[in-house]
FIVEXLUM-113001 format. One record per atom (N, C-alpha, C): residue number from 0; atom name; x, y, z. Coordinates in pm, 1 decimal, m for minus. Each point is the difference from the previous one (the first is absolute). Example, Ala and Ser with C-alpha at 12.3 -4.5 7.8 and 13.67 -1.06 7.14 Angstrom:
# residues 2
<num=0; atomo=N; east=1319.0; north=m569.0; up=780.0>
<num=0; atomo=CA; east=m89.0; north=119.0; up=0.0>
<num=0; atomo=C; east=90.0; north=120.0; up=0.0>
<num=1; atomo=N; east=m35.0; north=105.0; up=m72.0>
<num=1; atomo=CA; east=82.0; north=119.0; up=6.0>
<num=1; atomo=C; east=m77.0; north=109.0; up=73.0>
# end
This chain:
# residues 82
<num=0; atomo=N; east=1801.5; north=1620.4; up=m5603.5>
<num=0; atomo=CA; east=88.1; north=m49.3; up=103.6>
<num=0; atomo=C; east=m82.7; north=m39.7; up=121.8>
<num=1; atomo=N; east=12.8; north=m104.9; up=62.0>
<num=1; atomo=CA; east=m74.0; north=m38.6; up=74.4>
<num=1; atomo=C; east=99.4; north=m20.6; up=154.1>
<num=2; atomo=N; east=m75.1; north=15.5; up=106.5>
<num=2; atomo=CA; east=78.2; north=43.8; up=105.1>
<num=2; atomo=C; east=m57.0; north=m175.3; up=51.5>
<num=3; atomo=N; east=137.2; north=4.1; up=66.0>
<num=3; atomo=CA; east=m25.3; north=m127.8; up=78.3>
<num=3; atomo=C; east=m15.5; north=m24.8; up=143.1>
<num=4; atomo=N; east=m100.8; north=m72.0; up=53.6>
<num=4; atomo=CA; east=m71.9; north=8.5; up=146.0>
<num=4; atomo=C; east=79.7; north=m41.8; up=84.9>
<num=5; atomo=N; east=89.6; north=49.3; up=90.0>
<num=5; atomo=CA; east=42.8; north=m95.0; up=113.6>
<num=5; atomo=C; east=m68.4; north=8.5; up=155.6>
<num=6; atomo=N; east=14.4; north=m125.9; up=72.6>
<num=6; atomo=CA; east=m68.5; north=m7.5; up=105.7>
<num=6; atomo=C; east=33.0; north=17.8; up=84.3>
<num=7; atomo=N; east=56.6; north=135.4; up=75.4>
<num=7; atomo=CA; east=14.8; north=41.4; up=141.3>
<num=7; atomo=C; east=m77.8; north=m54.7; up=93.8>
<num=8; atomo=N; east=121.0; north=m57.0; up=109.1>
<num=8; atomo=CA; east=m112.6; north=m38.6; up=67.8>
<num=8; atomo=C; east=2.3; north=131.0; up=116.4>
<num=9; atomo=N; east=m136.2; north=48.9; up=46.8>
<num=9; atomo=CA; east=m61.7; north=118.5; up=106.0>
<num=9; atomo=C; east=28.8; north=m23.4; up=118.0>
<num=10; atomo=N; east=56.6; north=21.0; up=67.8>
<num=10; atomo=CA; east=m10.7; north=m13.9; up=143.2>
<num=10; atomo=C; east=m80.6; north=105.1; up=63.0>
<num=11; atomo=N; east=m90.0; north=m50.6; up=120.8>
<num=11; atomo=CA; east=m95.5; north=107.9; up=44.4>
<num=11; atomo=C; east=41.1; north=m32.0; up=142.3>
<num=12; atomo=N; east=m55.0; north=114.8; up=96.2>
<num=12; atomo=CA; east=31.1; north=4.3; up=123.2>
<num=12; atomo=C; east=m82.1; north=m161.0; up=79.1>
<num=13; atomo=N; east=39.8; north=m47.2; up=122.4>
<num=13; atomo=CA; east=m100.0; north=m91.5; up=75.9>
<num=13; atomo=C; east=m14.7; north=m40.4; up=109.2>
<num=14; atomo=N; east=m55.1; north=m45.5; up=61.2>
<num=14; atomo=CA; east=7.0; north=12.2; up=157.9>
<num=14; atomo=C; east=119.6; north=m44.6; up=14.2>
<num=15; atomo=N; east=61.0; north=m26.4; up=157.3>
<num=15; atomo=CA; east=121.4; north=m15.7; up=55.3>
<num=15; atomo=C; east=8.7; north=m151.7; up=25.1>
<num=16; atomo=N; east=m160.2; north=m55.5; up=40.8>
<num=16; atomo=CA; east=m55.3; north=m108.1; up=27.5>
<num=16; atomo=C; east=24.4; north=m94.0; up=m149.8>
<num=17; atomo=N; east=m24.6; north=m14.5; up=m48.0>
<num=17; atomo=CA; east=m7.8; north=m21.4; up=m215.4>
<num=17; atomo=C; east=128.8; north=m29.4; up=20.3>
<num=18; atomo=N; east=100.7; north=94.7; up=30.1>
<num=18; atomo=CA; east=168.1; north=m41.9; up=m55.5>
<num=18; atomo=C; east=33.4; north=m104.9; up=85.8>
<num=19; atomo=N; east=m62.4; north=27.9; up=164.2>
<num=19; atomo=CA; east=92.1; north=m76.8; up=70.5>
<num=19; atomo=C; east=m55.2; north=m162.5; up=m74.8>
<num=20; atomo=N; east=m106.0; north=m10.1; up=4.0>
<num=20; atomo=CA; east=m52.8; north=m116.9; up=m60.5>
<num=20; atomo=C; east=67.1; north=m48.8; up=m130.8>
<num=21; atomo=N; east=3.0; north=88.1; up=m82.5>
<num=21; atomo=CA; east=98.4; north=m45.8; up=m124.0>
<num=21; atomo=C; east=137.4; north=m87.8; up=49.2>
<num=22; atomo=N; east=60.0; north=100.3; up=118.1>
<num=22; atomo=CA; east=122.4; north=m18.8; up=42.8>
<num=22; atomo=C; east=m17.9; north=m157.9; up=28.1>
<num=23; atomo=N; east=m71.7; north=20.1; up=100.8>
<num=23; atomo=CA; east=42.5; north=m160.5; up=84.6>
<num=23; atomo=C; east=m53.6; north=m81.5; up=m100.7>
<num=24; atomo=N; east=m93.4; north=15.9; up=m138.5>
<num=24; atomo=CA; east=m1.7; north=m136.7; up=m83.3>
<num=24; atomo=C; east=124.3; north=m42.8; up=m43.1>
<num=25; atomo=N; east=59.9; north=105.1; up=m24.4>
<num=25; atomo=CA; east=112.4; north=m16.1; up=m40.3>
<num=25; atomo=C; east=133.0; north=m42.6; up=44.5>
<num=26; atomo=N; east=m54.0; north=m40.5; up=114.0>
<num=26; atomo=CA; east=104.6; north=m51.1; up=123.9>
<num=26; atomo=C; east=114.4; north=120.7; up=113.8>
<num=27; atomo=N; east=m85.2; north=106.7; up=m27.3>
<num=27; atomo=CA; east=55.5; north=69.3; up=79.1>
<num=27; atomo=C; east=m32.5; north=13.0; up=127.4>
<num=28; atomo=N; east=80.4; north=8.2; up=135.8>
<num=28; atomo=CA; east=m41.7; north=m34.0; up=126.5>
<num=28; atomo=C; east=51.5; north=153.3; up=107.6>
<num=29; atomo=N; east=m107.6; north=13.8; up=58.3>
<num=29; atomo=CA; east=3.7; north=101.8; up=95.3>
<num=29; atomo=C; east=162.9; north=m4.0; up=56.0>
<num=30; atomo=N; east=70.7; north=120.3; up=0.1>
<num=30; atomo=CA; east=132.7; north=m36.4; up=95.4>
<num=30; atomo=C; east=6.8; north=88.3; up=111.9>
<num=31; atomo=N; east=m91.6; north=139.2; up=m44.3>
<num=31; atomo=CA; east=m21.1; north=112.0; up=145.8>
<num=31; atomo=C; east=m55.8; north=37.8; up=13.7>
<num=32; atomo=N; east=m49.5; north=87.9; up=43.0>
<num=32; atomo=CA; east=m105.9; north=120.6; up=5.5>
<num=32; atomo=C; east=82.4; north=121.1; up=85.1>
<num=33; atomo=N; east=m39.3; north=175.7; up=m55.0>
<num=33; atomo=CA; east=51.6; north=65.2; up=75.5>
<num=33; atomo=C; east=m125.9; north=126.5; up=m21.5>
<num=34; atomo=N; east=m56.0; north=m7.0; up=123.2>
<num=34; atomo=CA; east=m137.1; north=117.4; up=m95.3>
<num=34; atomo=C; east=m99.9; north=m83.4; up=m74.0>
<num=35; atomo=N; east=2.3; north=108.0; up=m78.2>
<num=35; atomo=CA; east=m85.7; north=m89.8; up=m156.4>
<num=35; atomo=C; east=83.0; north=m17.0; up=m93.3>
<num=36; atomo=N; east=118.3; north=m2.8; up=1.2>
<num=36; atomo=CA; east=48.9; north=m95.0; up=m99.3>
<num=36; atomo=C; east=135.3; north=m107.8; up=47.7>
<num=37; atomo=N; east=m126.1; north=m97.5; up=m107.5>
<num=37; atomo=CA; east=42.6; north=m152.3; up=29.5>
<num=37; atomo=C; east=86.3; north=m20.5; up=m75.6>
<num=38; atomo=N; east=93.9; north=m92.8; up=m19.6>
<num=38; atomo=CA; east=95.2; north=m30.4; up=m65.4>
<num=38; atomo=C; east=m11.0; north=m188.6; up=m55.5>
<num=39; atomo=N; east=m35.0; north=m6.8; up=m55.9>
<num=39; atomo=CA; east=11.4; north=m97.5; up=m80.1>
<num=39; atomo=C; east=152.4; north=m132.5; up=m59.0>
<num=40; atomo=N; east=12.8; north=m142.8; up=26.7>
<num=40; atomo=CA; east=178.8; north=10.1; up=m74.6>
<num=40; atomo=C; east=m57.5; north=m155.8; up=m63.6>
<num=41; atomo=N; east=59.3; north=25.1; up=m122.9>
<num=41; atomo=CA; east=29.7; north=m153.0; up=m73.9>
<num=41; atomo=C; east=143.0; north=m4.4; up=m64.3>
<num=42; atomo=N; east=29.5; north=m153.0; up=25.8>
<num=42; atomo=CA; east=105.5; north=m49.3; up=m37.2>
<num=42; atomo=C; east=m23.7; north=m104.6; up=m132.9>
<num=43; atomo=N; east=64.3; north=69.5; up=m101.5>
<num=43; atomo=CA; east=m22.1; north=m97.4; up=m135.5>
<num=43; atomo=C; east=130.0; north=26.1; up=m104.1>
<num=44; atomo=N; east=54.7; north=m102.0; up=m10.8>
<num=44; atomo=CA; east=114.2; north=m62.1; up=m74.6>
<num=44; atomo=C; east=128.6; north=110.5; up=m6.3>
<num=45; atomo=N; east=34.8; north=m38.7; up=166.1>
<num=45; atomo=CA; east=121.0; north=63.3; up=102.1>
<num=45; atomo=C; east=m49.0; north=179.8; up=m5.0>
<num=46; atomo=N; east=m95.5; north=57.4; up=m29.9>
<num=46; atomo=CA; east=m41.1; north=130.9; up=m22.1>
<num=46; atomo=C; east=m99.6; north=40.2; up=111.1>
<num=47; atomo=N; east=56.0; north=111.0; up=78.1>
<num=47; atomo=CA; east=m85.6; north=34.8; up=142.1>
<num=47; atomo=C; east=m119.9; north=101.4; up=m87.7>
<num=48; atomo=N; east=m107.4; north=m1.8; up=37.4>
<num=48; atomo=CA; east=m111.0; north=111.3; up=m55.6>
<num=48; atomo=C; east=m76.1; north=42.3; up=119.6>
<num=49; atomo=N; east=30.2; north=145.4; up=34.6>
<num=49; atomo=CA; east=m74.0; north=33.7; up=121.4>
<num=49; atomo=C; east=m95.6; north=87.7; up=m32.0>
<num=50; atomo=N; east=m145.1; north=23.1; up=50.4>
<num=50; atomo=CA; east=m73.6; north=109.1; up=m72.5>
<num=50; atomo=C; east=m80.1; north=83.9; up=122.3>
<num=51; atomo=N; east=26.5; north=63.7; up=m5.2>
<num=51; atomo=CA; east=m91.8; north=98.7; up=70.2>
<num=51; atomo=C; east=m129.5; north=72.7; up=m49.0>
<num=52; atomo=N; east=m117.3; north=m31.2; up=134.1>
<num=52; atomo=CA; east=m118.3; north=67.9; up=m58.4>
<num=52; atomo=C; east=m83.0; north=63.5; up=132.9>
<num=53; atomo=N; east=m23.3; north=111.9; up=m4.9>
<num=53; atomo=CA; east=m71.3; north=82.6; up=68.6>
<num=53; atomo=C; east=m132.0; north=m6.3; up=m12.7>
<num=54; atomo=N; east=m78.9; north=m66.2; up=119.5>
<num=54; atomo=CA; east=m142.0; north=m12.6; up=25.2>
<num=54; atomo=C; east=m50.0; north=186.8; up=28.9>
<num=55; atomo=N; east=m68.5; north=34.9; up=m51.1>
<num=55; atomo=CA; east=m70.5; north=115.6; up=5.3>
<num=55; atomo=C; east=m128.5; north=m36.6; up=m23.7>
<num=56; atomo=N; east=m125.8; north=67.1; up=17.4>
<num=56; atomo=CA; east=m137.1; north=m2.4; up=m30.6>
<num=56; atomo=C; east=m14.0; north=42.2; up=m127.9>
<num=57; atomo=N; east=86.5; north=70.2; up=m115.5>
<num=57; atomo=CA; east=m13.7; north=20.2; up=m104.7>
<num=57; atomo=C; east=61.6; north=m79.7; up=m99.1>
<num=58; atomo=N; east=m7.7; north=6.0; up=m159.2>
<num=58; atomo=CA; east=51.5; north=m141.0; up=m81.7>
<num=58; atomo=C; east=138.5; north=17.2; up=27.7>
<num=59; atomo=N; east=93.7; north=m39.1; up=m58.4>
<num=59; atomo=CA; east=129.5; north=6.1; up=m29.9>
<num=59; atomo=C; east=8.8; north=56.8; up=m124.4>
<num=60; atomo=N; east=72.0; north=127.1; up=4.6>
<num=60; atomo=CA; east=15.1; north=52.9; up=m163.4>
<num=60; atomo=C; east=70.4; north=m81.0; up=m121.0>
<num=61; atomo=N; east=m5.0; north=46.1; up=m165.3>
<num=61; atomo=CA; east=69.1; north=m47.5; up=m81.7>
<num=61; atomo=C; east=168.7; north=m15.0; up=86.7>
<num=62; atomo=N; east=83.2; north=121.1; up=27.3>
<num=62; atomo=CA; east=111.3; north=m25.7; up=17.2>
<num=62; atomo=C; east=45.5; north=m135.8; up=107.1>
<num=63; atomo=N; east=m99.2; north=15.5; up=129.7>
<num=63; atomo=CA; east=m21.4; north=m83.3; up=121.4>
<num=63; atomo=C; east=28.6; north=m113.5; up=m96.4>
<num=64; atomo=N; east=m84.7; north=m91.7; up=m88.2>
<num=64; atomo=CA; east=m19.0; north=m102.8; up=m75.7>
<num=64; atomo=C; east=99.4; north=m46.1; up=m96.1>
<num=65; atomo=N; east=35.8; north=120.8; up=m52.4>
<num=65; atomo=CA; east=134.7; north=m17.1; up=m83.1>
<num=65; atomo=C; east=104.1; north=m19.6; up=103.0>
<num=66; atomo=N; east=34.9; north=7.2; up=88.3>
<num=66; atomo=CA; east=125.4; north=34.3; up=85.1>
<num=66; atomo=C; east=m30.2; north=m200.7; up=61.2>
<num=67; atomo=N; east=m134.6; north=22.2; up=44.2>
<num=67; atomo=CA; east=m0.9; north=m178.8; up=19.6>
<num=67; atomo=C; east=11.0; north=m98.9; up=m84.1>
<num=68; atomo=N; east=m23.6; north=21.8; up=m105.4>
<num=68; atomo=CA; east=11.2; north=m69.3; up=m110.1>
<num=68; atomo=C; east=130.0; north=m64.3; up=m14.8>
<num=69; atomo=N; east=100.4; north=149.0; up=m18.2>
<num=69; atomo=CA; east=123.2; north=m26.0; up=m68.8>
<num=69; atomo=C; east=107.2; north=m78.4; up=162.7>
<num=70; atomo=N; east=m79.5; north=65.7; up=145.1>
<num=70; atomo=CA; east=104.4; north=m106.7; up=77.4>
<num=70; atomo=C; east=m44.5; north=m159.4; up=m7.3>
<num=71; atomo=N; east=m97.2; north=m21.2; up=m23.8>
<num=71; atomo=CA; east=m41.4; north=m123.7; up=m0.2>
<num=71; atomo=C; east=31.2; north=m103.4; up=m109.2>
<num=72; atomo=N; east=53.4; north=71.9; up=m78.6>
<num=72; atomo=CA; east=63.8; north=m88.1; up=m116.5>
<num=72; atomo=C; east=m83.2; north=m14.2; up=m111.7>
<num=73; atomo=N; east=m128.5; north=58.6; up=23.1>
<num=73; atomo=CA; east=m38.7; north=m99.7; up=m134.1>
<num=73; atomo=C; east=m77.6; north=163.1; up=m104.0>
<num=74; atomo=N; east=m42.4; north=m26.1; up=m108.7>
<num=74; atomo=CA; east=m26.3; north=64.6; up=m130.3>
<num=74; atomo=C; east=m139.5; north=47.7; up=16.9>
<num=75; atomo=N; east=m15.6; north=128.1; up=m77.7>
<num=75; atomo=CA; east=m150.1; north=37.8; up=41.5>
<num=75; atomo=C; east=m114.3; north=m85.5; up=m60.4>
<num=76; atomo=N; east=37.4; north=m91.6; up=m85.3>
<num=76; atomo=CA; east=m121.3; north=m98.9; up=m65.4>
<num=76; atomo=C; east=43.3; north=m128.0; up=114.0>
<num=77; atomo=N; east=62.5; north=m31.4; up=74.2>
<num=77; atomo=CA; east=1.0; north=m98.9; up=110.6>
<num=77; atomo=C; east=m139.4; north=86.6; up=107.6>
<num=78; atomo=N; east=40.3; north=104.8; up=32.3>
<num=78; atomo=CA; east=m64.9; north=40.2; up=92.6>
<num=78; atomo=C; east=m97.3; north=30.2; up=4.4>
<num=79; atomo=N; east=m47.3; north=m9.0; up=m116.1>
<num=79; atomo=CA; east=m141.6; north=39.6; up=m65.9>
<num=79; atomo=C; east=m88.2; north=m102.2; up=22.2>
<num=80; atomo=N; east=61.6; north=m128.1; up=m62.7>
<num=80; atomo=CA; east=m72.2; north=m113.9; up=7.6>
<num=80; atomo=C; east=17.6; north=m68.6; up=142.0>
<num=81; atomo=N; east=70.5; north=63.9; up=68.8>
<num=81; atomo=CA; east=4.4; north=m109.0; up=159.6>
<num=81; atomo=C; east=m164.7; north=15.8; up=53.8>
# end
């Protein structure tokens, strides 16, 4: 019996700097700041997406990443490859 390989994709922790950059390729545009965390908003096909991300000196954890991921709309193999 042979087991079959599937390809998870990993998410690892990353700077705060890295996402915001992902963000705005992606057309996301600064809307506040309060502290260190910025808030992020895109508008795409009548759907508001707001994301929040906390600048700290340390990475952003798995959950941090997952939690941006899923407000931002898009799939962990989108976000991988941005």
């Amino acid at each position: 019996m042979s087991k079959k390989l599937s390809k998870k994709i990993k998410i690892v922790p990353e700077k705060a700097g890295k996402a915001i950059r992902k963000l705005k390729k992606n057309g996301f545009v600064l809307k506040s700041k309060t502290g260190s965390h910025f808030y992020f908003y895109r508008k795409k096909n009548e759907k508001d997406y707001l994301v929040c991300i906390f600048v700290h000196p340390k990475e952003l954890g798995k959950p941090a990443i997952k939690n941006i991921i899923r407000n931002s709309g898009k799939t962990n193999e989108e976000w991988i490859s941005l």
